[in-house]
LUMFI-265308 format. One record per atom (N, C-alpha, C, O, CB): z, y, x. Coordinates in steps of 0.05 Angstrom, whole numbers, plus 5000, padded with zeros to 4 digits. Atoms other than C-alpha are relative to their C-alpha. Glycine has a CB too. Example, Ala and Ser with C-alpha at 12.3 -4.5 7.8 and 13.67 -1.06 7.14 Angstrom:
2
500049765018 515649105246 500050245018 501350245039 502550014980 499949764984 514349795273 501450224985 501850444995 497150095009 
This chain:
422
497250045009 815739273825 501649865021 501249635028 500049834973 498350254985 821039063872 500849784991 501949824969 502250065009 498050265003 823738343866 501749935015 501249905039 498949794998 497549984989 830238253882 501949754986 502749714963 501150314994 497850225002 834737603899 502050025003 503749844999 499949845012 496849944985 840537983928 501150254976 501050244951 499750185043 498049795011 844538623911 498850184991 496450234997 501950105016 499849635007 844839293880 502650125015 504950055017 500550074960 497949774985 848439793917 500050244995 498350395002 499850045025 499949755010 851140363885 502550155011 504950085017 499850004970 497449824994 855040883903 499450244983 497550394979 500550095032 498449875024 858941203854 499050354992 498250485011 503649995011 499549704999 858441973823 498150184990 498350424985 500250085026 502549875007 851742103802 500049964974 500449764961 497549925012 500950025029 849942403738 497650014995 496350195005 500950174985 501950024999 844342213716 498150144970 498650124946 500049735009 501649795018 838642703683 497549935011 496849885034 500850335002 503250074994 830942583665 499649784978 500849704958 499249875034 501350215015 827442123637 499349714999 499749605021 498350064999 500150264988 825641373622 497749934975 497450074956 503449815003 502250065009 819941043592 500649714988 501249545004 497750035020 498550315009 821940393549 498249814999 496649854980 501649974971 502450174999 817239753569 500449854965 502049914948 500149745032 500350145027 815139283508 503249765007 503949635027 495949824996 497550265007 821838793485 498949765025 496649745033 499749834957 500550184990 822938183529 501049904977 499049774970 500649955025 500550165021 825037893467 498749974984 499149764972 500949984991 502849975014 819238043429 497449935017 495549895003 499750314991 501850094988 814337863484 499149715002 497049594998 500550095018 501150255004 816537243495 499749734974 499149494975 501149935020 500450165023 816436963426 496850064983 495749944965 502650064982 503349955007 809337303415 498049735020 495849635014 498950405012 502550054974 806636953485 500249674983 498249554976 501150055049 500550295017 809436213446 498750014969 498749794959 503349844996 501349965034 806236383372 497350045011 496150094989 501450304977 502350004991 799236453412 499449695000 497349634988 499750165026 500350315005 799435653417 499549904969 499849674962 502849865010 499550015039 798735743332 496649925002 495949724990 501250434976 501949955001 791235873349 498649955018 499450035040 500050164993 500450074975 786135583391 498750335008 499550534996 497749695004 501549734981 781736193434 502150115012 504450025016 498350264982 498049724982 784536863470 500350114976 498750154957 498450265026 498649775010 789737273439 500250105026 499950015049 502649974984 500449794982 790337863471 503250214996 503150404980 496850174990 497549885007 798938143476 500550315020 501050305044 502549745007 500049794982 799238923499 503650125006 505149984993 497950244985 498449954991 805839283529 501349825008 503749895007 500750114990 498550284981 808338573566 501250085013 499650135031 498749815016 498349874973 814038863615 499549675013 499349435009 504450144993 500150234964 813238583687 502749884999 504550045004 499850205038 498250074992 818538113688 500449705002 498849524995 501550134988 501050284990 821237483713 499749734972 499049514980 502649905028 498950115025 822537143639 496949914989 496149694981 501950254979 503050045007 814737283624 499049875018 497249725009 498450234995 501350134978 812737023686 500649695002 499049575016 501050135025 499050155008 816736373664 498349804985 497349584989 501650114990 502450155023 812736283599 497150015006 495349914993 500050144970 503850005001 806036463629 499649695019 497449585023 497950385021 500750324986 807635743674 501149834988 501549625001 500849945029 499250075030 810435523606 497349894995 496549665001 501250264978 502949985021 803735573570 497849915024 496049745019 499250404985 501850134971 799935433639 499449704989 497449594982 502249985035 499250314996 803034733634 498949944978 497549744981 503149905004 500750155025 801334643560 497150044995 496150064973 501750074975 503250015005 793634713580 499050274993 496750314985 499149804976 501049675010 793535493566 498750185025 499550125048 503050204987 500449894980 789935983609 500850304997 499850444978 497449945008 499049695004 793636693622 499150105024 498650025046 503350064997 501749804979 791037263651 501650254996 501150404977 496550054992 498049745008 796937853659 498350235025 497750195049 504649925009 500649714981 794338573688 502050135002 502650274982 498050204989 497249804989 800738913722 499950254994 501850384987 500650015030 500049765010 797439553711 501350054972 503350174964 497550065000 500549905021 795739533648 502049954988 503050144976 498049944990 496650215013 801939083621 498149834983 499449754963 503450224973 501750155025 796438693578 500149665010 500049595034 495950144997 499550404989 797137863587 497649984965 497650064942 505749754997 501550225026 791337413550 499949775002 498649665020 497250024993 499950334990 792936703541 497349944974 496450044953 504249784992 502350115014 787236253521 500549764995 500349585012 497650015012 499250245006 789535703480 497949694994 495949724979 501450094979 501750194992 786135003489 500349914961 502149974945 501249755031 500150165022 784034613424 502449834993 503549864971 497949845002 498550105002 789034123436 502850085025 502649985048 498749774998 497949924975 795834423481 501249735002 501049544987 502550274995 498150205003 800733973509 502249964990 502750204990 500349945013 497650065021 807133783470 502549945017 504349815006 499449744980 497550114996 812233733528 499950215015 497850315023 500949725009 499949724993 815634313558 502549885025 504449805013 501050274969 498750064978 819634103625 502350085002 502650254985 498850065019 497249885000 827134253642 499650185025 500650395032 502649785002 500149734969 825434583706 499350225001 499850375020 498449975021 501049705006 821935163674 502650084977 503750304976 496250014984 498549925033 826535083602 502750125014 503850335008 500749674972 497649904992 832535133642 501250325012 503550425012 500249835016 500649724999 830535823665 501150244988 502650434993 497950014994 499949785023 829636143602 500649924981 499749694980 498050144993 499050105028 832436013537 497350014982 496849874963 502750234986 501449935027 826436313503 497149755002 495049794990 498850404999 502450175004 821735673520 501349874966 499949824947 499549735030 500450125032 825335403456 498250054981 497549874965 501950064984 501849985014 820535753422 497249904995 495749974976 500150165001 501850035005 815435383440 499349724965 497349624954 499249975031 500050295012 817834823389 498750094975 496450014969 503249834995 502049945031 815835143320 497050015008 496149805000 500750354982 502949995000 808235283340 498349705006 496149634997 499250225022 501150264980 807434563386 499449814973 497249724967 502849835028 499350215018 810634133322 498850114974 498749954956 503349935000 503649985012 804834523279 498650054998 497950164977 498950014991 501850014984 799834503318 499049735000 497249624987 500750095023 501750274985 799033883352 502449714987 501649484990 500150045049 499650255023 804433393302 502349985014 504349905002 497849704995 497850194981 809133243367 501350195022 500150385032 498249735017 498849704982 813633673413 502549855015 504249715004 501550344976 497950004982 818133583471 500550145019 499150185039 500349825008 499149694994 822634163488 502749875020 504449725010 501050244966 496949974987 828534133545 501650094985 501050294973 500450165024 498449745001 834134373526 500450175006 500650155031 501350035001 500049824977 834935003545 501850155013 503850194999 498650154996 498849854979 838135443605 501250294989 502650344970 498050035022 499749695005 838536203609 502550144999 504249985007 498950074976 497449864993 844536663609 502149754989 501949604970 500350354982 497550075010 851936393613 501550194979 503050374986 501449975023 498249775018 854936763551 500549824984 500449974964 498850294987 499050105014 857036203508 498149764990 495949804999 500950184985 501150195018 854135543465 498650154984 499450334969 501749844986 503149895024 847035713430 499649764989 498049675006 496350125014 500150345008 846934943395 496850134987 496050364984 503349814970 502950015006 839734863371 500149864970 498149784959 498149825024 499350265026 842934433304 497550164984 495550034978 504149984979 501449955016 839035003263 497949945002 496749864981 500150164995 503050064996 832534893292 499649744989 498349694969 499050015030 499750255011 833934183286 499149904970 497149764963 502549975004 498449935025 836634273215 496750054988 495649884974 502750295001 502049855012 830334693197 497549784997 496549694976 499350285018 502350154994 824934283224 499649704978 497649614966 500449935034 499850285014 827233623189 499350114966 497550014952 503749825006 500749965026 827534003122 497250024995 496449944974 501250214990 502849985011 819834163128 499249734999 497149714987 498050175018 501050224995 818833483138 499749825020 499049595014 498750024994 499750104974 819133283214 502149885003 504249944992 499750165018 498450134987 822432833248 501950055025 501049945045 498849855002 499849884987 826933133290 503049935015 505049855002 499250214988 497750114986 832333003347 501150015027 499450025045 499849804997 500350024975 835232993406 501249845018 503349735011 500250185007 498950274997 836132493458 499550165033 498050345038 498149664984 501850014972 835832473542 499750305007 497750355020 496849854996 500549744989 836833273553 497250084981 495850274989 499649995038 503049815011 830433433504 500549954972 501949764965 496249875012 500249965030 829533573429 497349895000 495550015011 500450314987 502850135005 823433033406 500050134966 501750144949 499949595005 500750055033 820233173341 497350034992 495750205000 501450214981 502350125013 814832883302 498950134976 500350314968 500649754994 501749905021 810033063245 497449974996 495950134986 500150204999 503250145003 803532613248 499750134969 497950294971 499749585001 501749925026 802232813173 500850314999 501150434978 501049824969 498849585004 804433623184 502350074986 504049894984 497750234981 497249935009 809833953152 498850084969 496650124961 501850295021 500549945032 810934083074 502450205002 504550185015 500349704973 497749764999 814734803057 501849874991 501649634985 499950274985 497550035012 821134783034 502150235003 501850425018 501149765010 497849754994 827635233025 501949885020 502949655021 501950134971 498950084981 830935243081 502650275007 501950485017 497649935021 497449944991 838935513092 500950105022 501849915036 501249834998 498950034968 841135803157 503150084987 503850214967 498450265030 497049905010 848935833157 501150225017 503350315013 502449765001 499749854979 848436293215 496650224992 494750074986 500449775033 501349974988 843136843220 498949945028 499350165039 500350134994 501650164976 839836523284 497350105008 495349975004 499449714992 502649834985 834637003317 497749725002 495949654987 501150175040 501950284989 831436323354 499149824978 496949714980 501849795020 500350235016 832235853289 497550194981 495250124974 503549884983 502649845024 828236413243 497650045004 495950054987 500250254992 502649944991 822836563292 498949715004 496649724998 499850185027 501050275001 821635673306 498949974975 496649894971 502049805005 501250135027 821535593231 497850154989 496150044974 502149974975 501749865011 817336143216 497049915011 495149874996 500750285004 502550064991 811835973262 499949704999 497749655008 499550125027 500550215013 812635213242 499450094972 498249904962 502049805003 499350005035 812935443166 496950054993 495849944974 502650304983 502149925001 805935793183 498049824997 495949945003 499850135016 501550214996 801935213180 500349744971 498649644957 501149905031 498550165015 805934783137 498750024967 498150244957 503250115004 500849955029 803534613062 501750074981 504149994979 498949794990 497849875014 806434953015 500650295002 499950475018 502249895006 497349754983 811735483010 501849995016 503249815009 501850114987 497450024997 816935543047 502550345002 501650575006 499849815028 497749825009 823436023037 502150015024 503549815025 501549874972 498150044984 828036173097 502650294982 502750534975 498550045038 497349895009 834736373069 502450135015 503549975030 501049824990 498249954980 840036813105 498650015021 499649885039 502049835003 500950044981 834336963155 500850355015 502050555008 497049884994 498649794980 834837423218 498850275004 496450275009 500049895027 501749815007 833238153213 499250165023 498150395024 501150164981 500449804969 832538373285 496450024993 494849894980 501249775042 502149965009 826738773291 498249865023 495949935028 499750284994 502450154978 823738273351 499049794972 496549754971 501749765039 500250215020 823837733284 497550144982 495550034974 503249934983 502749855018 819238293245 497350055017 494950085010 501050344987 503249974979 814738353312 498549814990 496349834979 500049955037 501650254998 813137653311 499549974974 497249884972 501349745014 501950005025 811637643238 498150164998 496050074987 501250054978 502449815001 807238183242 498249825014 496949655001 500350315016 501450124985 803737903298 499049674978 496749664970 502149975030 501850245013 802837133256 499050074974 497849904961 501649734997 501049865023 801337643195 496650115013 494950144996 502450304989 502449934983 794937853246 498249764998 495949744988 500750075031 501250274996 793537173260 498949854975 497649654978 502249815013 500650085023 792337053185 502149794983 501549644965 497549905005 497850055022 799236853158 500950094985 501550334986 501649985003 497849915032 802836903094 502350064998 503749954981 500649844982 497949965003 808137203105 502450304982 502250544989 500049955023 499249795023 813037633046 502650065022 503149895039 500949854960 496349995005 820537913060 500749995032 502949915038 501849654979 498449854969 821238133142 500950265000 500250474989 498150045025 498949765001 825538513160 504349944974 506650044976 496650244983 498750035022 830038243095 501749695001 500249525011 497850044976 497750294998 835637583094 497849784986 497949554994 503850044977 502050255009 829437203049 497350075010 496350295009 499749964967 502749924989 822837103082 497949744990 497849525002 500150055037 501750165001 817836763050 497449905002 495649974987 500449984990 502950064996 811936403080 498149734985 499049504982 499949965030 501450095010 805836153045 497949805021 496049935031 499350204985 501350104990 802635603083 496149955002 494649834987 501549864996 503150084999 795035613111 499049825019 500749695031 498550235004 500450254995 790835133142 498950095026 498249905040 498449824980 501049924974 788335543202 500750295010 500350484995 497049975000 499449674985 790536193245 497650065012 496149865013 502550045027 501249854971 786336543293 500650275022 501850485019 497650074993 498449814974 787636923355 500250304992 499350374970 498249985033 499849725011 788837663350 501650075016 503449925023 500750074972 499149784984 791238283394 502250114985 502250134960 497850215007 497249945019 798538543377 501750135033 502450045054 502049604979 496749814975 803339083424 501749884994 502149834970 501450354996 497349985008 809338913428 502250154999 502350295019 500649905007 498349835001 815439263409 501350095018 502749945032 501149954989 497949934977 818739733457 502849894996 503249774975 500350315001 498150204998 826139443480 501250094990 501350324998 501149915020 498649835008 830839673436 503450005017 505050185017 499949934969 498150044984 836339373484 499850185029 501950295036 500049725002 501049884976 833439683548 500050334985 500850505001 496649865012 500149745010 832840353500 503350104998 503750345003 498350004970 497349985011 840940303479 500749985033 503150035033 501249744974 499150074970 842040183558 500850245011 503150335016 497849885019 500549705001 839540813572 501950104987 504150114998 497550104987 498549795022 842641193520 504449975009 505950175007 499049814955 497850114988 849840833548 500150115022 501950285026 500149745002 499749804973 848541093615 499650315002 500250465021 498149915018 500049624999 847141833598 504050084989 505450264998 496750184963 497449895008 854241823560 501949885022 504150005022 500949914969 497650074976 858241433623 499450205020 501550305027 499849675016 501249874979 854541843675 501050324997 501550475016 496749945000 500249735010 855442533628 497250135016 496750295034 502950185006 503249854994 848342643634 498850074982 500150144962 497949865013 502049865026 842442853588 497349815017 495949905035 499550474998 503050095007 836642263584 498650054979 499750124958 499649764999 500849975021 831142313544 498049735001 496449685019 499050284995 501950295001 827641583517 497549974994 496849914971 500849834985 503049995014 820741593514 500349684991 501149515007 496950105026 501050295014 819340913463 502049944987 501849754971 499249745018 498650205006 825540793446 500550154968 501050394965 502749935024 498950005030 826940763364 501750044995 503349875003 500149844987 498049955012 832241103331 501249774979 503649704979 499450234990 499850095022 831840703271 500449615010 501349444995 497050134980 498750184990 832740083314 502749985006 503849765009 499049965015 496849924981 839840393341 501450124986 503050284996 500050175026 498249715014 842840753285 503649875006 505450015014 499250054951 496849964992 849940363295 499550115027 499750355029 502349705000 498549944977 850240373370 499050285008 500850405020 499649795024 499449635006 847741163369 502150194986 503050414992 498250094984 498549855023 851841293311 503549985026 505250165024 500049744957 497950084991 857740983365 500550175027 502650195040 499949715002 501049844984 855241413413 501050315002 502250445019 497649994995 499349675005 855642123375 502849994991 503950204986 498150174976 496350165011 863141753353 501150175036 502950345037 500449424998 498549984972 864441843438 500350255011 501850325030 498849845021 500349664997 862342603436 497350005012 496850205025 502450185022 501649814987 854942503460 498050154971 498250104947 498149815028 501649915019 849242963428 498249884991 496449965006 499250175005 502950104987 843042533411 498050034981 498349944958 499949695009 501349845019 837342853381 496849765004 497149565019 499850415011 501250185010 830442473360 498050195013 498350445014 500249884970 502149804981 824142693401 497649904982 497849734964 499549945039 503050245006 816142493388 500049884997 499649804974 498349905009 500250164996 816541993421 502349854993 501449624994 499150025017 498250104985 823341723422 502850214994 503050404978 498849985031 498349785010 829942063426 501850145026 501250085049 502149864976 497949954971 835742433476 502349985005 503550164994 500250205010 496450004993 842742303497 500050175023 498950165045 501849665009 498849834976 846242903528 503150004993 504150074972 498750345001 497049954996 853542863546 501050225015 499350355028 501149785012 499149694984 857743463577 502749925002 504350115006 499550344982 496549995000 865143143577 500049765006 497949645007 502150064974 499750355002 868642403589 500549954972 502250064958 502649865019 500350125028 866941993525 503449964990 505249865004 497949655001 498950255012 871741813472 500249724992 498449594983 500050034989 500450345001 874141103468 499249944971 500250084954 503149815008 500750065026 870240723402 501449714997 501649565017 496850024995 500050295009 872240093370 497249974992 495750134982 502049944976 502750065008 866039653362 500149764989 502049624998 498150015021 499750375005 865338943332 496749905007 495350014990 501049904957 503250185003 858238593343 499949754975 501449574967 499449815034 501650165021 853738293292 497749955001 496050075013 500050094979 503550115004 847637983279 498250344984 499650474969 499849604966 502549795010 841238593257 501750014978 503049824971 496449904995 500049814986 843039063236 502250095001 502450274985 498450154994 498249984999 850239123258 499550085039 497350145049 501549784983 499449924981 852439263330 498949845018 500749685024 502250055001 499650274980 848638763386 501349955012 502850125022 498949945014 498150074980 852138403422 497749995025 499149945045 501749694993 501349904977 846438523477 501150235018 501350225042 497650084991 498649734984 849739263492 503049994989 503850204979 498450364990 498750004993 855939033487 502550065028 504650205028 499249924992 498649934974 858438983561 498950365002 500550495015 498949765031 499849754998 855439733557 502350244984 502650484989 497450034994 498349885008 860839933511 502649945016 504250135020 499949954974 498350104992 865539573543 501250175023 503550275026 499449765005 499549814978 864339943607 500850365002 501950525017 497849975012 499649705006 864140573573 502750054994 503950225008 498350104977 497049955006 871140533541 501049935024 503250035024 501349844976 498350064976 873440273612 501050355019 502950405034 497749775020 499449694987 872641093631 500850184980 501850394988 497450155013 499549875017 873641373567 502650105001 504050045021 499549894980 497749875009 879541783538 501549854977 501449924953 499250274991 498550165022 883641303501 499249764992 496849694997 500150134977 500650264994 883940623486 499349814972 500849814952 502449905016 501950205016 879640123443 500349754990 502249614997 498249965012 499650295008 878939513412 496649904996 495349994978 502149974968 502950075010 871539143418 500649614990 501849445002 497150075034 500350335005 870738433384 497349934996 495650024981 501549894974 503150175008 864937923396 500349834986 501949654987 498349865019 499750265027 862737563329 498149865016 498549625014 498950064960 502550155007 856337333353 500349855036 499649625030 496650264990 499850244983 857336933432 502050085013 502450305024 497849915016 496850044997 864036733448 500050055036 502150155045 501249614988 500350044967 861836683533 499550325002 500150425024 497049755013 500249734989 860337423531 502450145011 502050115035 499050164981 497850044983 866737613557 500849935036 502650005052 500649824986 499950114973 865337293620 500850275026 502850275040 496649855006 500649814989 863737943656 502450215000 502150425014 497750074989 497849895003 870538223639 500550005028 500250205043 501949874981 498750144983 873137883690 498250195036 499550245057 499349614990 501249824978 868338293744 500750254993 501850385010 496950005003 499249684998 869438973714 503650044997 504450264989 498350194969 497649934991 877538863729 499749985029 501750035042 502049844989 498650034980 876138743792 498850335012 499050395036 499349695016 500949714991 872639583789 502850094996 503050285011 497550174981 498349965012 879739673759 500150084977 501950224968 500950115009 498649975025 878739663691 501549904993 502249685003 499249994984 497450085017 884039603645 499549814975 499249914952 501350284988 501250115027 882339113595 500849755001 500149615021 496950024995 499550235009 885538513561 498549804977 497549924959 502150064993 501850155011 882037943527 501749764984 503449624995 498149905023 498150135012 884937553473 497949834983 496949954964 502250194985 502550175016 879937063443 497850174997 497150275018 500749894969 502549825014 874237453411 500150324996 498350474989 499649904970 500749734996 877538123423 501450095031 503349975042 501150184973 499549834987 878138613475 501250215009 499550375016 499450015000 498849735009 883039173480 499050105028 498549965048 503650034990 501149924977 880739703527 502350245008 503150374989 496750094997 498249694992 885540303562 497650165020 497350065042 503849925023 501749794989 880440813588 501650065021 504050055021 499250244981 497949954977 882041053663 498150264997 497050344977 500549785033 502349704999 877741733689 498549875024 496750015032 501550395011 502950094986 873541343735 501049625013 503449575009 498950315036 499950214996 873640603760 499550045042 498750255054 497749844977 500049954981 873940373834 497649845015 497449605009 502549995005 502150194989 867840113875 501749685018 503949655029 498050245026 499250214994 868139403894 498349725000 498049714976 501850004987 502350224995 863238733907 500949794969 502849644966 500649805040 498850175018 863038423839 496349804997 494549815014 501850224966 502350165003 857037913810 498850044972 500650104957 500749715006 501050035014 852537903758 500049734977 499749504985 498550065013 499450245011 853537433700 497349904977 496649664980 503050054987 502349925007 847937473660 497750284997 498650485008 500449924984 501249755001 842238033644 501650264991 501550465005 497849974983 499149665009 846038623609 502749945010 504050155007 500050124961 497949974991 852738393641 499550155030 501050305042 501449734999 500749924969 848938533709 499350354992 500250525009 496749785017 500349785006 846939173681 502550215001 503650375017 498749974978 495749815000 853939493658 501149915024 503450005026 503149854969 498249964976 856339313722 498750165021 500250305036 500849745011 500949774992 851039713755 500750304981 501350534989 497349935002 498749685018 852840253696 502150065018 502450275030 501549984962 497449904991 859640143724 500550095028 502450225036 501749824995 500849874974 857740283789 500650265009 502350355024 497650005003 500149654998 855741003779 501950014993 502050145014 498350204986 498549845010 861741163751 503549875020 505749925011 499549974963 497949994984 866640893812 500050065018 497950075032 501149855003 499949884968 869341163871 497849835022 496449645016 503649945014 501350114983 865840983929 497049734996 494949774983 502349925012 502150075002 861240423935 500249704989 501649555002 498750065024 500350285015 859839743889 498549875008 497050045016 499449984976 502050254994 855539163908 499649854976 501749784968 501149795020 500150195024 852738733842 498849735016 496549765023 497850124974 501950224992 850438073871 499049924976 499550044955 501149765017 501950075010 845737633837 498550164983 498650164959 500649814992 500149775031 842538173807 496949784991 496249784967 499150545009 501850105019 836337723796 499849994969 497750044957 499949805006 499049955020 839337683733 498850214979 497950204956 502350045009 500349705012 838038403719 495850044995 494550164978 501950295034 502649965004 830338303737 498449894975 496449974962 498949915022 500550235025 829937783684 499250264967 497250264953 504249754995 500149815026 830938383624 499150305015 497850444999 503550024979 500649665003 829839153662 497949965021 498949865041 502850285008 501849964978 823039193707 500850285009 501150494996 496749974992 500549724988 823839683763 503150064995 503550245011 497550224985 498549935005 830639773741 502050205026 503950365023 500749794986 498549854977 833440083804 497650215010 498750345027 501249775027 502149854999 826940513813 501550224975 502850404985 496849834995 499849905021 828540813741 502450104998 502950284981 499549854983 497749864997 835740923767 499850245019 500850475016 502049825009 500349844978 833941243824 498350324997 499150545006 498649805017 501249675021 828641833785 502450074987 503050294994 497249964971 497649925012 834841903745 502050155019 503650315008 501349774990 497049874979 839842153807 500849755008 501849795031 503150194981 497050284990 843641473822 499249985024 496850035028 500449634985 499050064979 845241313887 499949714998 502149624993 502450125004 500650255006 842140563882 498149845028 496749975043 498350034970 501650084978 839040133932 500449685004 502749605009 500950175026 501350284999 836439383936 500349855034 498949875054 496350054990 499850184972 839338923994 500549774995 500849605012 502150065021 
């Protein structure tokens, strides 16, 4: 896999046709690789994409006394969790990645005591941690934060309880769940989050020998037991990295076809798709987007599962930037996404920003130009937007980009694009 600190360099024009193979979720990976700390021995996590996010948590889990063992071939990682892990998770790694938060539900019941950095990871807006917070104290912990880190306690373990989110909260549902797992009692998460990385990782602590009713569904209720054990679990192909794809066959007017990627994960942003004029039909494996014209512009809004992500957002964004007519997208779910606007005017899109919405005027192609990467899928749609301007674009920091697509400029490049790593 190349690794790459610098640029993408594209030049403009290529449509891209063929195929793409969708690795396992980085959001489902790395909240499986922290729910292995549930149980002492080896678990064993298959389809792991090579990337730098996993590579993060495997010196995450290192640190907390774990031993991992990732095969690049194979994509298989086995961490071997110690009897007792350690309970403090550093800012120099947390700041990284957002998704060490997760290690707090398993640590605080597990081992009684947990200290988590706050954490880093993409600029796209305030992620406050109050729910986790919020959650944790209702089971019974002591919980807080002080000094850049979230401390919390639970010498006598946690007791269930019903527990409120006022937000679906991807991060807050998957902490409490794998604290709740342990915990005496019932407990009840209310208004919980339905993304299907939130039903991986239940499956997965449903392996491990948890009680868990209602994934997938706004109530999820787990029945507390007094011991897990390790256990082997795939993880879900990306459904974001699958919707990526499917975005770039309709900017490009090409015809991909997705090996892995779930329909039934994507029915809005498909459904928003065959809205723009492309065709997209459902394979074996997976499904195909073929375009043959320049898209119609869509209005989109983002929502929490199962509404529109705001993950493939900036991919709509970019798309209506070439489209035929002009749009309106609003983000409900992080206010900092937006950021990236501000790079795709300087391709010449047309697009105004008014708090939480977006109006877009579609041009017939955008102009190449040295813009930056702002986080993972902003760095992406600006490579999308690449292909589709005159001459030639530069993305810096695409590190960014390595963080969520392995190979991702390899995978452009079988496709037709005109891509190249300096």
């Amino acid at each position: 896999m190349e690794s790459n600190k610098g640029s993408f360099r594209i030049t403009g024009g290529s449509r891209l046709v063929g195929q793409v193979t969708i690795s396992g979720a980085k959001n489902s990976a790395l909240k499986l690789m922290a729910a292995t700390l549930l149980a002492q021995g080896k678990s064993t996590i298959t389809n792991v994409p090579d990337i730098a996010d996993v590579h993060i948590m495997e010196e995450l889990l290192t640190r907390l006394g774990c031993v991992c063992s990732y095969d690049r071939e194979a994509k298989i990682l086995e961490i071997d969790v110690p009897a007792v892990p350690g309970h403090r998770a550093d800012y120099d790694l947390v700041r990284k990645m957002r998704a060490s938060i997760n290690v707090l539900g398993p640590l605080i019941a597990r081992v009684g005591e947990v200290e988590v950095a706050l954490p880093g990871g993409d600029a796209i807006g305030s992620r406050g941690i109050d729910f986790h917070i919020k959650g944790l104290t209702d089971l019974g912990a002591t919980a807080r934060s002080e000094h850049g880190f979230v401390i919390a306690t639970a010498p006598n373990g946690l007791t269930g309880a019903t527990i409120s989110l006022d937000f679906p909260s991807v991060g807050a549902t998957e902490n409490l769940m794998t604290a709740a797992v342990l915990a005496k009692g019932v407990t009840t998460i209310e208004n919980a989050a339905r993304e299907p990385d939130v039903v991986d990782l239940g499956e997965f602590l449903i392996s491990m020998g948890a009680k868990i009713e209602g994934l997938g569904s706004p109530n999820i209720k787990i029945t507390g037991v007094a011991k897990l054990n390790p256990t082997t679990h795939a993880t879900l192909p990306d459904r974001i990295v699958a919707g990526t794809w499917a975005f770039a066959a309709v900017m490009t007017q090409g015809d991909i076809t997705v090996h892995g990627g779930r329909i039934e994960h994507l029915e809005v942003p498909l459904d928003k798709i065959v809205e723009a004029g492309a065709v997209v039909t459902s394979t074996d494996d997976g499904f195909r987007v073929k375009m043959d014209r320049r898209p119609t512009a869509v209005d989109v809004a983002t929502l929490p599962y199962p509404g529109f992500p705001t993950d493939l957002q900036p991919f709509v964004i970019t798309m209506n930037s070439i489209a035929e007519g002009s749009s309106l997208v609003t983000e409900n779910v992080f206010e900092g996404r937006f950021m990236f606007v501000n790079e795709l005017q300087r391709l010449g899109a047309d697009i105004h920003v008014d708090g939480h919405h977006a109006s877009i005027t579609g041009k017939k192609e955008l102009s190449g130009a040295p813009v930056a990467a702002t986080d993972i899928r902003a760095g992406a749609g600006l490579v999308l937007a690449g292909l589709v301007s005159d001459g030639v674009t530069t993305v810096e920091d695409a590190f960014h980009i390595d963080r969520g697509y392995p190979g991702f400029a390899e995978s452009l490049r079988a496709l037709g694009a005109q891509v190249e790593l300096i």
